[in-house]
C-alpha positions as CSV (number, residue, x, y, z in Angstrom):
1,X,91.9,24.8,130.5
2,X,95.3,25.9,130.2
3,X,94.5,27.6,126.5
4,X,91.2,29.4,128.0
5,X,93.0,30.5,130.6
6,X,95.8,32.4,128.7
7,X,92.7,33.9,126.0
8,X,92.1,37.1,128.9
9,X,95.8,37.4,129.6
10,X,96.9,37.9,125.9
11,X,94.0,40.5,125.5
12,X,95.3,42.6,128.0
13,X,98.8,42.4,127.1
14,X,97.5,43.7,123.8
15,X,94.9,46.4,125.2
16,X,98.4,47.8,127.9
17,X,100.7,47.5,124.2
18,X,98.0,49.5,122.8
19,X,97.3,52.2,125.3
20,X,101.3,52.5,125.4
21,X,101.6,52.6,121.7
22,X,98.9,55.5,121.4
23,X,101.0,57.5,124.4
24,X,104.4,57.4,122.6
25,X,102.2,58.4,119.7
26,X,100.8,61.2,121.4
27,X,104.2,62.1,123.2
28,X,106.1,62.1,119.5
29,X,103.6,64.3,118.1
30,X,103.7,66.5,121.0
31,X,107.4,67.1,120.7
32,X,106.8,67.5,116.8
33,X,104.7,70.6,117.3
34,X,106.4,72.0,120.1
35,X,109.6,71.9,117.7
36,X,107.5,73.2,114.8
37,X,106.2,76.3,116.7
38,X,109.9,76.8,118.0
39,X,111.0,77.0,114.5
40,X,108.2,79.4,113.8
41,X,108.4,81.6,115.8
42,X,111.0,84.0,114.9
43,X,108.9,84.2,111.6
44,X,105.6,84.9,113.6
45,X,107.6,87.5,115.5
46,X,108.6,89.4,112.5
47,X,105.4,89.4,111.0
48,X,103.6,90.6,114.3
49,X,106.3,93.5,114.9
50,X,106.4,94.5,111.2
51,X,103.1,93.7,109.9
52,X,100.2,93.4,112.5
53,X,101.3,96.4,114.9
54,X,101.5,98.5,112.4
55,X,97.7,97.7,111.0
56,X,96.9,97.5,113.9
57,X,98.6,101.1,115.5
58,X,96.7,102.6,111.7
59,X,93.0,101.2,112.5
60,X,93.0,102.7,116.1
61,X,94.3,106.2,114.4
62,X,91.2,106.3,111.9
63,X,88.9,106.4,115.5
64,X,91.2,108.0,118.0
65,X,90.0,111.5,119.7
66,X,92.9,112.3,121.8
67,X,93.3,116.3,120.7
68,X,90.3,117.6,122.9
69,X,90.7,115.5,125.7
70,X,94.7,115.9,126.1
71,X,94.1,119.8,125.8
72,X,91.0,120.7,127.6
73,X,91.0,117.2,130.1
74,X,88.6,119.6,132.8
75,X,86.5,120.4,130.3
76,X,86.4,116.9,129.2
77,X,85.4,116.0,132.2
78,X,82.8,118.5,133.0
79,X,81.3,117.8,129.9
80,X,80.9,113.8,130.6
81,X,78.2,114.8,133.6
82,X,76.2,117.5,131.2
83,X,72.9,116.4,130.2
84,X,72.4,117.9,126.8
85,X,69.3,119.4,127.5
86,X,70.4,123.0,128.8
87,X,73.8,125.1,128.8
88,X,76.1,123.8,131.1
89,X,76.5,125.5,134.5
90,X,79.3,128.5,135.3
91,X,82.0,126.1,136.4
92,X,81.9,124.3,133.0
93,X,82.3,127.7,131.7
94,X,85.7,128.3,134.1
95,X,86.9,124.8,133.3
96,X,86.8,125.8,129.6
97,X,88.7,129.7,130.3
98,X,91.5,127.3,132.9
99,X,92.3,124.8,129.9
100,X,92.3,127.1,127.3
101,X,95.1,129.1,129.3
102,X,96.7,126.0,130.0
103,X,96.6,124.7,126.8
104,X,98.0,128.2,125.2
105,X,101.1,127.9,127.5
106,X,101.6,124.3,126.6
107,X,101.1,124.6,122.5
108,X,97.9,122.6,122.6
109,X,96.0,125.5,121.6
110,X,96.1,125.0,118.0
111,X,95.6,121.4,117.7
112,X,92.2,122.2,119.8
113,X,91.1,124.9,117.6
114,X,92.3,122.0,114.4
115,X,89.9,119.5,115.5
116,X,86.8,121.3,116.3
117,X,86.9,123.0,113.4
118,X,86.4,119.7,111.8
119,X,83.0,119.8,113.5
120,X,82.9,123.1,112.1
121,X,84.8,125.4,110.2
122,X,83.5,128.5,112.7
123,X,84.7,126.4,115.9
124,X,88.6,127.2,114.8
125,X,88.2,131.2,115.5
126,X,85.9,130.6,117.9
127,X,88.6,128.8,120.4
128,X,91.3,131.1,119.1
129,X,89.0,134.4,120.6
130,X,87.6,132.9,123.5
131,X,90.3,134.0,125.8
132,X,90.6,136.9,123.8
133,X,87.1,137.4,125.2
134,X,87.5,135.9,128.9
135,X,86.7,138.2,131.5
136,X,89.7,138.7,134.3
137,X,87.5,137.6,137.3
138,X,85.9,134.4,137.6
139,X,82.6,134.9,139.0
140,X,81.3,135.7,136.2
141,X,82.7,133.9,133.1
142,X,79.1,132.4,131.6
143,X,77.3,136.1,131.6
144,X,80.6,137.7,130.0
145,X,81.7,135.0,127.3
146,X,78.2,134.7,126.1
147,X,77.6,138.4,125.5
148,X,81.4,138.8,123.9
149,X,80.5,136.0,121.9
150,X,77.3,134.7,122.0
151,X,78.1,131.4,120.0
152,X,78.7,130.1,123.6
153,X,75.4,130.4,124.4
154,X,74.5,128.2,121.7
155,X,73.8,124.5,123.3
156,X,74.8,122.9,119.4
157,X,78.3,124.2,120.0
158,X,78.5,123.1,123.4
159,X,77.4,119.1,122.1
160,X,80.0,119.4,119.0
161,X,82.6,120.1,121.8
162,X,81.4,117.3,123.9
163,X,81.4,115.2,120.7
164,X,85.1,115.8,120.0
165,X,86.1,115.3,123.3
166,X,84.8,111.8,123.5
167,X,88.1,108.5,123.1
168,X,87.0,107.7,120.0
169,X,85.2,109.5,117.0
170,X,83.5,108.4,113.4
171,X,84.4,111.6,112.3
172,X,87.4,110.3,110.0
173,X,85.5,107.0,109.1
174,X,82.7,109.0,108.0
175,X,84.7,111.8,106.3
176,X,86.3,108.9,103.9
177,X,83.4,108.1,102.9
178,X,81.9,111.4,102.6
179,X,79.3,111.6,105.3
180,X,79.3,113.5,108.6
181,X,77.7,114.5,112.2
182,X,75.7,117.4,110.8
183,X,76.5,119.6,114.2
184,X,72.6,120.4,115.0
185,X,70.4,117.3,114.5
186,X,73.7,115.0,115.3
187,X,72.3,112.8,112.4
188,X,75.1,111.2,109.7
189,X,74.2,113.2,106.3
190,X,75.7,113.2,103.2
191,X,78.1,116.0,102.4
192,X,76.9,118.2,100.2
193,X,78.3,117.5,96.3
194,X,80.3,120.3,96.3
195,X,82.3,119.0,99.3
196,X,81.6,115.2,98.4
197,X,85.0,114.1,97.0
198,X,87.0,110.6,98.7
199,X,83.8,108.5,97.2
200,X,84.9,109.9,93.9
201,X,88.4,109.3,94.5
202,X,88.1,105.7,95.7
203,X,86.1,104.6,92.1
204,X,88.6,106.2,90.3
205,X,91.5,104.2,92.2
206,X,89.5,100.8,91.6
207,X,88.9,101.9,87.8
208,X,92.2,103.3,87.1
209,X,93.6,99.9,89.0
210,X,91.3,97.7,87.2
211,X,92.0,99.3,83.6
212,X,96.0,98.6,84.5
213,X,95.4,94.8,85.3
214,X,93.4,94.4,82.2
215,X,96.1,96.1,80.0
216,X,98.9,93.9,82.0
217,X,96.5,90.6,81.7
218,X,96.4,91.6,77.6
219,X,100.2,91.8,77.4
220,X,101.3,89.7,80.0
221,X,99.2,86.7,78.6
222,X,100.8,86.7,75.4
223,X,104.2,87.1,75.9
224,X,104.1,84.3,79.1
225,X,102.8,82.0,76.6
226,X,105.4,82.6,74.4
227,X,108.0,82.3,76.8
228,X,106.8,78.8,78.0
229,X,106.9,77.5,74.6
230,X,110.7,78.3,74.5
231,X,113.5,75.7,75.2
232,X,114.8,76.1,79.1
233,X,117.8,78.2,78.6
234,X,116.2,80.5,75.8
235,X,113.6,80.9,78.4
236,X,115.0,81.8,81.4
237,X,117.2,84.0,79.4
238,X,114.2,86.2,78.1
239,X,113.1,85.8,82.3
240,X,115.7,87.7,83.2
241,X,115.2,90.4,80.4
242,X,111.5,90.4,82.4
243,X,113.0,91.0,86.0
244,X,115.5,93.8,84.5
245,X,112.9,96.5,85.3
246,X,112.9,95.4,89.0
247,X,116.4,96.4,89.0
248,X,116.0,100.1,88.3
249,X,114.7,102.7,90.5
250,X,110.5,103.0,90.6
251,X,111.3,107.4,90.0
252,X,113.8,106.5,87.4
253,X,111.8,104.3,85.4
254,X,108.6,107.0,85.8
255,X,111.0,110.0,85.4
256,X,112.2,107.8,81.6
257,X,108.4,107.9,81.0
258,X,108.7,111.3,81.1
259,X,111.2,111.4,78.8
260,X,109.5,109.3,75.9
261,X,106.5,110.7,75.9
262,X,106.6,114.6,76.6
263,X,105.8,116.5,73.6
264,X,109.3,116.4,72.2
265,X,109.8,112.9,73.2
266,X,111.2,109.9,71.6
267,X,107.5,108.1,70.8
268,X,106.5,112.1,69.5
269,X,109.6,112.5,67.6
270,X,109.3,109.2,66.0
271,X,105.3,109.3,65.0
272,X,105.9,113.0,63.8
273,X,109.0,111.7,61.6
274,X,107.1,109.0,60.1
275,X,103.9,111.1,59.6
276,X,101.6,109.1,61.6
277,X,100.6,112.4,62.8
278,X,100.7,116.0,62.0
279,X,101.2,117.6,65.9
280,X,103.0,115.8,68.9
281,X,99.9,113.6,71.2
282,X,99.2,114.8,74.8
283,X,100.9,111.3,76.0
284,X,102.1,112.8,79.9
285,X,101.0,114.7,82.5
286,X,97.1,112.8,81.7
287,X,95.6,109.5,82.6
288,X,97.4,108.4,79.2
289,X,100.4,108.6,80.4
290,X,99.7,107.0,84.3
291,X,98.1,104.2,82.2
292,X,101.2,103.2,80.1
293,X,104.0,103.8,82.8
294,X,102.0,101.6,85.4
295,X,101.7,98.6,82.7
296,X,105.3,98.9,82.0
297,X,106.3,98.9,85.8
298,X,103.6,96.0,87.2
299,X,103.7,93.5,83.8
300,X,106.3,91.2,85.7
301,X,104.1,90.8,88.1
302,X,101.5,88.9,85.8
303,X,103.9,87.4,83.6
304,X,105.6,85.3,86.3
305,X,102.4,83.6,87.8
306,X,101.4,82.9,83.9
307,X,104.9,81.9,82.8
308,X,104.8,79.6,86.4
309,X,101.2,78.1,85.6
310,X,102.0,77.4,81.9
311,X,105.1,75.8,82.3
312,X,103.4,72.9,84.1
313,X,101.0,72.4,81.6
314,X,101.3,69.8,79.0
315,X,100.7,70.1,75.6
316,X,99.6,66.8,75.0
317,X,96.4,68.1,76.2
318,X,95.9,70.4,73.3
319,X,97.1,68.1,70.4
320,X,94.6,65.7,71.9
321,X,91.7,68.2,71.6
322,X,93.3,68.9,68.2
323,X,93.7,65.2,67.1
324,X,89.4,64.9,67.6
325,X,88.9,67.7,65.0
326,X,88.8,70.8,67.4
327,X,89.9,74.0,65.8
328,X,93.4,75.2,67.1
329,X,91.7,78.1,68.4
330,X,89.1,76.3,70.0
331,X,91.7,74.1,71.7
332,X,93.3,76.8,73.0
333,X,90.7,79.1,74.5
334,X,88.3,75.6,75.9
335,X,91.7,73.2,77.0
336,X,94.6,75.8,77.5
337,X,93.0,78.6,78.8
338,X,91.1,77.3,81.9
339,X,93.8,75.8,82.8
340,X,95.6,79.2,83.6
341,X,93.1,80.3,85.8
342,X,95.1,80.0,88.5
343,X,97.8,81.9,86.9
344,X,95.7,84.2,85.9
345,X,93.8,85.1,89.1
346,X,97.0,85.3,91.1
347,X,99.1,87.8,88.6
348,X,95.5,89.7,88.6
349,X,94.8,90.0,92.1
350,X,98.7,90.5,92.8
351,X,98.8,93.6,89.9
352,X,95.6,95.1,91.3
353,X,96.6,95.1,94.7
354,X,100.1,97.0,93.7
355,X,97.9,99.4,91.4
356,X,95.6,100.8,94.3
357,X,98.3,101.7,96.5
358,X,100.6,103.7,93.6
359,X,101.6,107.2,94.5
360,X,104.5,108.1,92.3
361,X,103.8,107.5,89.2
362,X,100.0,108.7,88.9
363,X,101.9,111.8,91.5
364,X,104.3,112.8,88.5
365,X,102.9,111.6,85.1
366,X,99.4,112.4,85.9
367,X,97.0,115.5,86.2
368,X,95.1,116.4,89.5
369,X,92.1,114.6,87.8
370,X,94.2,111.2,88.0
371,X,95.2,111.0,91.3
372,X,94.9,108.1,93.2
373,X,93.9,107.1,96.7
374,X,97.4,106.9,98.4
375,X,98.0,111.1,97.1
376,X,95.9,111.8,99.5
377,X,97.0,109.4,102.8
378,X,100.6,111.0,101.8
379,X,98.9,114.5,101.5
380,X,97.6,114.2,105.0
381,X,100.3,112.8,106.8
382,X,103.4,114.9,105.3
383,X,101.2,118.3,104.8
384,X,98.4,118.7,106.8
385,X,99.4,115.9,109.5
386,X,96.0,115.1,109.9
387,X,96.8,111.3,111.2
388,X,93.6,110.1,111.6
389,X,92.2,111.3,108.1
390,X,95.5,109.3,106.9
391,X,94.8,106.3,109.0
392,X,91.0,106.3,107.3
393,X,91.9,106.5,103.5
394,X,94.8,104.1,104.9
395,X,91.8,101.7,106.7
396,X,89.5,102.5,103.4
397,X,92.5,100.0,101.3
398,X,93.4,97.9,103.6
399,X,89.5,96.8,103.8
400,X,89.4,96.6,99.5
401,X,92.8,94.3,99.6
402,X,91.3,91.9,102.5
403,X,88.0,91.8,100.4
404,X,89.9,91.0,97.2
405,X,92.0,88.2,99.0
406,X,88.4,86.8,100.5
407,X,87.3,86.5,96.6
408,X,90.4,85.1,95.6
409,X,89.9,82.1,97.9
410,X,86.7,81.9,96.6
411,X,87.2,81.7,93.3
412,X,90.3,79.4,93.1
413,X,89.1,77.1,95.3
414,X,89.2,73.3,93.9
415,X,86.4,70.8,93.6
416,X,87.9,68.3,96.2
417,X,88.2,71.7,98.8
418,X,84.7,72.6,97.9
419,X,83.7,68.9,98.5
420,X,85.6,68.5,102.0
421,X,83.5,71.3,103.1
């Protein structure tokens, strides 16, 4: 009886040792992350002050419309009750002569007339006359403007100014991509092939990008290879010869290009003196030139992945494919090789990433058939300091590098990853 008896009382000492056991469990790990996060979080700061607010700040640019609406706001307003269907009434028309005064006296007048004429080119002179044109009294503002300039009484204009005067707009979006708002059916077209020209810019920033990793991937394989077959100190020795390029400025290195291989260069000088050729080879100021400075400049940025990947490869692997009467090439390219896939997609997606983005040197060693995408973002915000056309082409890479990274994943995922999922 006395045995029976104490059978329930153990249990539920065990069950309460249990129930405390998982609570001190859940307590510990609760402390855990709470002193993880606190760790974290001056890193998750940084990266949210310095990295996503300033993505973030660039994506709203590409759609912001704040240049009609902060310079004609009663206009704005008048406009958000008209129908469409007819010309709006005469105090739409005195609401457009009050905030065209007001934005003259304030500045504003030009950044107006800027952003309709990216509607249209006319709408620019059209704003800059209208006042011009205004008659003195009031009462009858729609009757004058119309017959000083009858554009006004076209309904199309009066819809592109509505457009523009909306928070946000797809006219930069589009514009990157060379379509637009054709201002009479308010349909997106295709921009004529005269005017078609950021399409064509953007394949010749992925081919020019994707040439320069190939030529880096041919280089850089090679000489990593070789550099992992060298003893530790020989190697780390030739490493540093590697990282000396990081160490000199990106102009002066381009600006040395320059150097070697204008017309009366060094690489000229020496071909010509050996007579490898008769005249001096067009080597700068052409797609030549960007080719060769931006494999120079980016090759340390393959070889390091490689040289990281290959180190940690054995090469008892390969004198065992050898040692069963594979041919040393065949070793190499079916047991090496795959093996620096990783290596090799990480150098790769790292040097094409870089490539994209490069302003300088394509800017001074290429011709204005071998500019890339980032000319033109610095062309409109330092020249024409058209933000939101900036903020597109800006958008336009930022999608391609978060695509790329999406494919990387992909492709160097494992098979024990693949099989958890």
């Amino acid at each position: 009886m006395t045995s029976s008896g104490a059978m329930p009382a153990q249990n539920a000492a065990g069950a309460l040792t249990s129930a405390t056991l998982k609570q001190q469990l859940y307590q510990s790990q609760k402390v855990y992350k709470r002193r993880t996060w606190l760790l974290v979080a001056p890193l998750l700061l940084f990266i949210l002050i310095s990295f996503v607010v300033p993505i973030g700040s660039v994506l709203i640019k590409s759609v912001a419309n704040p240049e009609v609406r902060e310079g004609l706001p009663t206009l704005t307003a008048a406009l958000s009750h008209w129908d469409g269907a007819a010309l709006p009434d005469e105090a739409t028309f005195q609401a457009l002569i009050s905030d065209l005064r007001r934005a003259r006296a304030g500045g504003q007048i030009a950044t107006v007339a800027k952003r309709l004429s990216y509607e249209s080119p006319d709408y620019r002179g059209l704003i800059m006359r209208t006042l011009r044109a205004a008659p003195d009294t009031p009462g009858n503002t729609r009757a004058a403007l119309i017959q000083a300039l009858p554009q006004w009484g076209d309904i199309t204009v009066w819809r592109s100014v509505r457009r523009a005067s909306r928070p946000f707009t797809s006219f930069y979006v589009l514009a990157v991509f060379d379509h637009k708002v054709d201002v009479r059916t308010a349909e997106i077209t295709r921009l004529p092939t005269g005017q078609a020209l950021y399409i064509g810019v953007l394949l010749r920033t992925l081919l020019m990008a994707a040439v320069v990793t190939l030529l880096c991937l041919a280089l850089g394989y090679p000489l990593a290879y070789w550099l992992a077959k060298q003893p530790a100190g020989r190697a780390n020795l030739l490493l540093i010869m590697v990282l000396l390029p990081f160490w000199t400025s990106l102009i002066v290195r381009t600006a040395s290009w320059i150097v070697l291989l204008q017309s009366g260069g060094l690489i000229n000088g020496a071909l010509l003196h050996t007579g490898l050729i008769d005249k001096p080879l067009v080597l700068v100021f052409n797609r030549v030139g960007v080719y060769i400075a931006m494999t120079h400049i980016l090759m340390p940025f393959i070889v390091l992945p490689l040289f990281a990947v290959m180190k940690g490869i054995s090469p008892n692997y390969m004198r065992a494919a050898i040692s069963l009467g594979a041919h040393p090439f065949t070793a190499f390219w079916r047991v090496y090789v795959p093996q620096t896939y990783a290596g090799i997609a990480a150098g790769g997606l790292l040097v094409f990433i870089m490539a994209i983005g490069y302003y300088i040197t394509p800017a001074l060693l290429g011709g204005p058939g071998d500019q890339m995408l980032s000319y033109f973002v610095a062309f409109f915000t330092n020249t024409t300091m058209n933000w939101g056309m900036a903020a597109a082409l800006g958008s336009q890479l930022l999608i391609i590098v978060i695509l790329l990274y999406i494919v990387y994943i992909r492709v160097t995922r494992t098979q024990a990853e693949l099989a958890a999922h």
